[in-house]
Backbone atoms as SQL, in Angstrom:
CREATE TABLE atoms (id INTEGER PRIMARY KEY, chain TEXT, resi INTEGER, resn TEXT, atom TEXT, x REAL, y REAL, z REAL);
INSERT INTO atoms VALUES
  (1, 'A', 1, 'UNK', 'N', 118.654, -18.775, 265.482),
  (2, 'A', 1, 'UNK', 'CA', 119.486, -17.649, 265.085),
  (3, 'A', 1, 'UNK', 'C', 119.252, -16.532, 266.090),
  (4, 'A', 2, 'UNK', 'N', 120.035, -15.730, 266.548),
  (5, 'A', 2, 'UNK', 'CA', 120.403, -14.887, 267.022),
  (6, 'A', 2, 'UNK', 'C', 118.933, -13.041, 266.722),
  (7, 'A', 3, 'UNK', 'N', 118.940, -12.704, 267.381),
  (8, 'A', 3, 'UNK', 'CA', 118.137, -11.719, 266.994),
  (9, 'A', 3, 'UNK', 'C', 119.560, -10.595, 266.336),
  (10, 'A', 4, 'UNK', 'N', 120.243, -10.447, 266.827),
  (11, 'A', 4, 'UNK', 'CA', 121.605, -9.846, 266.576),
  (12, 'A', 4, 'UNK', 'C', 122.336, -10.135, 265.252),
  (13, 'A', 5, 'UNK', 'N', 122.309, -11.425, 264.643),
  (14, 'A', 5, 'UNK', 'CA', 122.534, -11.799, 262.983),
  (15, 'A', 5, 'UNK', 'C', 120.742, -12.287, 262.408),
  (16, 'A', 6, 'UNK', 'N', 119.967, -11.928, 262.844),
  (17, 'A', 6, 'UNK', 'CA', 119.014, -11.902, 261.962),
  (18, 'A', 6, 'UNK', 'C', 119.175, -10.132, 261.314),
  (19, 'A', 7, 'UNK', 'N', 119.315, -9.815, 262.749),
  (20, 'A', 7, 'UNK', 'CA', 119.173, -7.889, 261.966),
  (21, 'A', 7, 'UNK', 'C', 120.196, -7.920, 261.355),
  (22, 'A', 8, 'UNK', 'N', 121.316, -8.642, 261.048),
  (23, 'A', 8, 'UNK', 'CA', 122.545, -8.025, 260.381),
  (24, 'A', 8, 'UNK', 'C', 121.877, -8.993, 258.869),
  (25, 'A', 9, 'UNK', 'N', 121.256, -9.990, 259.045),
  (26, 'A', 9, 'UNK', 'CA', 120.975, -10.132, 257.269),
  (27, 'A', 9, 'UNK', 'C', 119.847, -9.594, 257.057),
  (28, 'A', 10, 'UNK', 'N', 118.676, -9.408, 257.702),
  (29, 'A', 10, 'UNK', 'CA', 117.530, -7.842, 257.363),
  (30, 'A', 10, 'UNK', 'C', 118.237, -6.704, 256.658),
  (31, 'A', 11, 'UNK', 'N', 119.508, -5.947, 257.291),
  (32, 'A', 11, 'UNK', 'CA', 120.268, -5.300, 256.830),
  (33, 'A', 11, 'UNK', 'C', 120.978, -5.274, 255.690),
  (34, 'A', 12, 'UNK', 'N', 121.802, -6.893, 255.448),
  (35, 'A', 12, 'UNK', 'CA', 122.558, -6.924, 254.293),
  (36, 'A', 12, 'UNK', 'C', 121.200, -7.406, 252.987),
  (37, 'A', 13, 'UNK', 'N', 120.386, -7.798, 253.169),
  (38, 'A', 13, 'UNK', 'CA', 118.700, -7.819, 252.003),
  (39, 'A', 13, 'UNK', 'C', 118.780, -6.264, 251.566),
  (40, 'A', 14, 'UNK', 'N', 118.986, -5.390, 252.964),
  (41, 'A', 14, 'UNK', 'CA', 117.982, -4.449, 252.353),
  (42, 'A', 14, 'UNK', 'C', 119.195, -4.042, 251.138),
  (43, 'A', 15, 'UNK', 'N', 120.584, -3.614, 251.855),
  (44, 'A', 15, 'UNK', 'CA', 121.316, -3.060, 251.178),
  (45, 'A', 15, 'UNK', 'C', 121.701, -4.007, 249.889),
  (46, 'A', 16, 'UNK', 'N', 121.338, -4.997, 249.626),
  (47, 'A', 16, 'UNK', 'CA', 121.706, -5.596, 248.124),
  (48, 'A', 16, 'UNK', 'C', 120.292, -5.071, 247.366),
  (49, 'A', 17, 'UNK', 'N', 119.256, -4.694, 248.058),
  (50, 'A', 17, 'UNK', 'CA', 118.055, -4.450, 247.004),
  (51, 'A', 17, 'UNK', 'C', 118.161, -2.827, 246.487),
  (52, 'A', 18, 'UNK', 'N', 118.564, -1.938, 247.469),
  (53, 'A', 18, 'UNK', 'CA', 118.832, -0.860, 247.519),
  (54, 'A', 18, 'UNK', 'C', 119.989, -0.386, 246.371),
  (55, 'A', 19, 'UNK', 'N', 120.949, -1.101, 246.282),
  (56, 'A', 19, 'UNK', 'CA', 122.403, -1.412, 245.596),
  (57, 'A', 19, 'UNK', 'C', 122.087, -1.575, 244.322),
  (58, 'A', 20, 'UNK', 'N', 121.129, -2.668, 244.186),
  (59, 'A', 20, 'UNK', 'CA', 120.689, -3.391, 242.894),
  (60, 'A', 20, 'UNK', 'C', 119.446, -2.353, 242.203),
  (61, 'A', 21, 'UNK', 'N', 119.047, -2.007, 242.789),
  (62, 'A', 21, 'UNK', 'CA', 118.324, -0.806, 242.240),
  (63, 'A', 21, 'UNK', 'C', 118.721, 0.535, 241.892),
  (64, 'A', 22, 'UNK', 'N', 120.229, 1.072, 242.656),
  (65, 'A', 22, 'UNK', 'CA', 120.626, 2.017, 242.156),
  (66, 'A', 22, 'UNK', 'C', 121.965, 1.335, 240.827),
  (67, 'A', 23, 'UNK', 'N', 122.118, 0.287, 240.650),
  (68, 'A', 23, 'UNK', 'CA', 122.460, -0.351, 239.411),
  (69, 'A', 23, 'UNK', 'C', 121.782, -0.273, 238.353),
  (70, 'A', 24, 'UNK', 'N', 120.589, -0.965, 238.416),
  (71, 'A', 24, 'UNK', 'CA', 119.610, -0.707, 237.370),
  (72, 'A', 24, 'UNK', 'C', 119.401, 0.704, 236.562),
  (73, 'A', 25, 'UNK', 'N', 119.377, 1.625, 237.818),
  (74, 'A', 25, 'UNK', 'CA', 118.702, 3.017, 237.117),
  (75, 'A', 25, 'UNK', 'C', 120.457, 3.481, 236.583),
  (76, 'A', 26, 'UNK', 'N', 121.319, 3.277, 236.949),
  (77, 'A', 26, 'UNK', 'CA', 122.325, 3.666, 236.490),
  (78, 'A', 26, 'UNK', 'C', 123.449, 4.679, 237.281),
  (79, 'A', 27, 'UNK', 'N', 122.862, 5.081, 238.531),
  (80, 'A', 27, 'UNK', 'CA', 123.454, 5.884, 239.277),
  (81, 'A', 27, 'UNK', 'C', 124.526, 5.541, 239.795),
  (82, 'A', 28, 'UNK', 'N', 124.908, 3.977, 240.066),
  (83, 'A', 28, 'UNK', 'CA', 126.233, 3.956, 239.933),
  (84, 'A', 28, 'UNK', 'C', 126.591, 2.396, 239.508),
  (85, 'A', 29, 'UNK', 'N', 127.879, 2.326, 238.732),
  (86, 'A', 29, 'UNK', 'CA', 128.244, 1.423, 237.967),
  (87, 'A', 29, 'UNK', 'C', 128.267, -0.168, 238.745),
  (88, 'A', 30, 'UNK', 'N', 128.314, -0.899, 237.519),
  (89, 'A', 30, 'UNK', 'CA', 128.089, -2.486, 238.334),
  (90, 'A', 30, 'UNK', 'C', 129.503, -3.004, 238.514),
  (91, 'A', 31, 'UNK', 'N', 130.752, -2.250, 238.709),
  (92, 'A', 31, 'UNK', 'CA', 131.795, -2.683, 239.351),
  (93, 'A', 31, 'UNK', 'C', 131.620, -2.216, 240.601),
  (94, 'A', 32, 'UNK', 'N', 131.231, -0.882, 241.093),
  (95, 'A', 32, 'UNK', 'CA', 130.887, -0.472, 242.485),
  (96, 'A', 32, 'UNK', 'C', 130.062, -1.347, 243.301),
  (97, 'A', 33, 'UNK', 'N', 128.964, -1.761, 242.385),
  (98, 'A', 33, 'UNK', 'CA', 128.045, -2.717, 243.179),
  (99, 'A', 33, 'UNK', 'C', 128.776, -4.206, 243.216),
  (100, 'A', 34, 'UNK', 'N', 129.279, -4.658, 242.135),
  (101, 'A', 34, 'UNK', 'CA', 130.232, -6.000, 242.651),
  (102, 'A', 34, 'UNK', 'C', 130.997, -5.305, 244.117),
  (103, 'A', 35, 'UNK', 'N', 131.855, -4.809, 244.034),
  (104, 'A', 35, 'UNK', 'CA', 132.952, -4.187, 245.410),
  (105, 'A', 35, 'UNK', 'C', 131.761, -4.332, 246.410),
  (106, 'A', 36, 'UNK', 'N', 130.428, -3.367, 246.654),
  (107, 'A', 36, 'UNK', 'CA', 130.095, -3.376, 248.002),
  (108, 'A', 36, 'UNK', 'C', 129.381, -4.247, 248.149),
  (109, 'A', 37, 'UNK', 'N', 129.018, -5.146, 247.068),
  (110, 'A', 37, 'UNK', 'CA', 128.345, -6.899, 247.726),
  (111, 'A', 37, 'UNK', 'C', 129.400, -7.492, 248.202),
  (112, 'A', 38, 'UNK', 'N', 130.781, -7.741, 248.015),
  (113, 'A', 38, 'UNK', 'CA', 131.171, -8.085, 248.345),
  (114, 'A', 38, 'UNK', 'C', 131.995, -7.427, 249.911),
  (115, 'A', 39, 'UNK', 'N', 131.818, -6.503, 250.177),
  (116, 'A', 39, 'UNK', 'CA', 132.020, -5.874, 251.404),
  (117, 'A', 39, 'UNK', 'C', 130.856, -6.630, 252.024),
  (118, 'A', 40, 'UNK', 'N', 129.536, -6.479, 251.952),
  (119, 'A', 40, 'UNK', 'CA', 128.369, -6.744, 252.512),
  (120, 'A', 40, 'UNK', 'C', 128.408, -8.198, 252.982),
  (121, 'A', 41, 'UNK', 'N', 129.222, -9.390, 252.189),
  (122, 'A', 41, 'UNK', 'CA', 129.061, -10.580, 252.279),
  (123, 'A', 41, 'UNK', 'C', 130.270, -11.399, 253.033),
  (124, 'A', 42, 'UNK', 'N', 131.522, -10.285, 252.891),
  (125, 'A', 42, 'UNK', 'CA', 132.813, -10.051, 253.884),
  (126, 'A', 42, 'UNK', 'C', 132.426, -10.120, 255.287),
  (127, 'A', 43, 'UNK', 'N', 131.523, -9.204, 255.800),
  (128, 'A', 43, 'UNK', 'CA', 131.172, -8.754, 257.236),
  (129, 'A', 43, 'UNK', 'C', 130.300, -9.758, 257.718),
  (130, 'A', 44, 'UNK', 'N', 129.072, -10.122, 256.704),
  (131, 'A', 44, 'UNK', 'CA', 128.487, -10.968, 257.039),
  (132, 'A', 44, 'UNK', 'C', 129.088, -12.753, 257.703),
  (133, 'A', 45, 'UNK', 'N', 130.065, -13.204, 256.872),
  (134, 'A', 45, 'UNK', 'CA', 131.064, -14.401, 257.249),
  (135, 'A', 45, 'UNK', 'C', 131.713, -14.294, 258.344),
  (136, 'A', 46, 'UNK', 'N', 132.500, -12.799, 258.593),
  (137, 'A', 46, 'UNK', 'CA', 133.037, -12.387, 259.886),
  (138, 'A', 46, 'UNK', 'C', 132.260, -12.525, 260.853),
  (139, 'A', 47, 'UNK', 'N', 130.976, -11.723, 260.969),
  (140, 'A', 47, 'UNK', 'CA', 129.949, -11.639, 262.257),
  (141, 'A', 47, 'UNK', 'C', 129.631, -13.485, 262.065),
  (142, 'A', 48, 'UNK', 'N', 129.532, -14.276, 261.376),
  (143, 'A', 48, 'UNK', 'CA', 129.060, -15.641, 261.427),
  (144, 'A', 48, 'UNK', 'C', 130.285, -16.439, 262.273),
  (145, 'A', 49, 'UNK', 'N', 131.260, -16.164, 261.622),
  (146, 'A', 49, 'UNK', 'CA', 132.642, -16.712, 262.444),
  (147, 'A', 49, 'UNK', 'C', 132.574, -16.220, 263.431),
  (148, 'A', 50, 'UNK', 'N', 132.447, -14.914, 264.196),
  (149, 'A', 50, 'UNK', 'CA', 132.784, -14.550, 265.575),
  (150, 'A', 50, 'UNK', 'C', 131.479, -15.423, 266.252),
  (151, 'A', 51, 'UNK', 'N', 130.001, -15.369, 265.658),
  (152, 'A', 51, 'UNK', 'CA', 129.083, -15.767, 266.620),
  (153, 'A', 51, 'UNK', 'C', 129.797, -17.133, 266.917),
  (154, 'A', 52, 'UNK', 'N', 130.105, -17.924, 265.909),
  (155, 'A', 52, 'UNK', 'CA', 129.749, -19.544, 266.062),
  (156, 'A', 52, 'UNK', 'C', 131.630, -19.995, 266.087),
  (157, 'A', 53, 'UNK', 'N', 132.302, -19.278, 266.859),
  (158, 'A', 53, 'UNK', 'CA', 133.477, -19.088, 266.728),
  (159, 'A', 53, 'UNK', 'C', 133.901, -19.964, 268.716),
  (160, 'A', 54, 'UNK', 'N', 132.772, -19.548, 268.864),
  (161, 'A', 54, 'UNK', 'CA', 133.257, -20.225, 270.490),
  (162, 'A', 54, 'UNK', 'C', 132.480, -21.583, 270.857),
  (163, 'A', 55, 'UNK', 'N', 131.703, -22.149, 269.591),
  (164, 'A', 55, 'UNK', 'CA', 130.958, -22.948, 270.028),
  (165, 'A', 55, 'UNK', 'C', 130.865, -23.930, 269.657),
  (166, 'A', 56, 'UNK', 'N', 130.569, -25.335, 269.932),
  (167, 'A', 56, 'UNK', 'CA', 131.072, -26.442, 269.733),
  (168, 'A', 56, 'UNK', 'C', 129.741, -26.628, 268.763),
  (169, 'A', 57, 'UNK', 'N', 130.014, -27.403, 267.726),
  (170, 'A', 57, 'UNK', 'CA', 128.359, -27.389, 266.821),
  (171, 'A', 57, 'UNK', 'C', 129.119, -29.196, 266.312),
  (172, 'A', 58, 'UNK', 'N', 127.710, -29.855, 266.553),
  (173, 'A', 58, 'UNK', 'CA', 128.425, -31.410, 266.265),
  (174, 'A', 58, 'UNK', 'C', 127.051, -31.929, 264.829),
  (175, 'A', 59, 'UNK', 'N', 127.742, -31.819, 264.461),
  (176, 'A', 59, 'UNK', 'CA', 127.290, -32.371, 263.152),
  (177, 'A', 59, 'UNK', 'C', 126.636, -34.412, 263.134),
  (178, 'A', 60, 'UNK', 'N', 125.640, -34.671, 262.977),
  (179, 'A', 60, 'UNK', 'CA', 125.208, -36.029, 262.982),
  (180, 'A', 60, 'UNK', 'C', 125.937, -36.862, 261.779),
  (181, 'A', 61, 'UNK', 'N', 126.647, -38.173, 261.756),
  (182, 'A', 61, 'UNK', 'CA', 127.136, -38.886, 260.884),
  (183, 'A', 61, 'UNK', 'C', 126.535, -39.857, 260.210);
């Protein structure tokens, strides 16, 4: 893996623990936190598609 998508899921950890903790205490509602996990997990698939988007990956049969 990439040092470049390791920091981007270091990043998306922190912000689901961060997220999930301001859920818990109540500061903001668990439809907000559904919406920005799913932003978080949007970007993440994108940056995965662009890395592995030019590259031939052969799977064993």
């Amino acid at each position: 893996m990439s040092l470049r998508l390791f920091q981007f899921a270091m990043i998306s950890v922190a912000c689901y623990l961060v997220l999930s903790l301001f859920a818990a205490l109540g500061v903001v509602s668990t439809e907000w936190l559904g919406d920005a996990m799913d932003e978080i997990v949007i970007t993440a698939i994108e940056n995965w598609q662009a890395f592995f988007g030019g590259k031939h990956v052969a799977v064993p049969v």
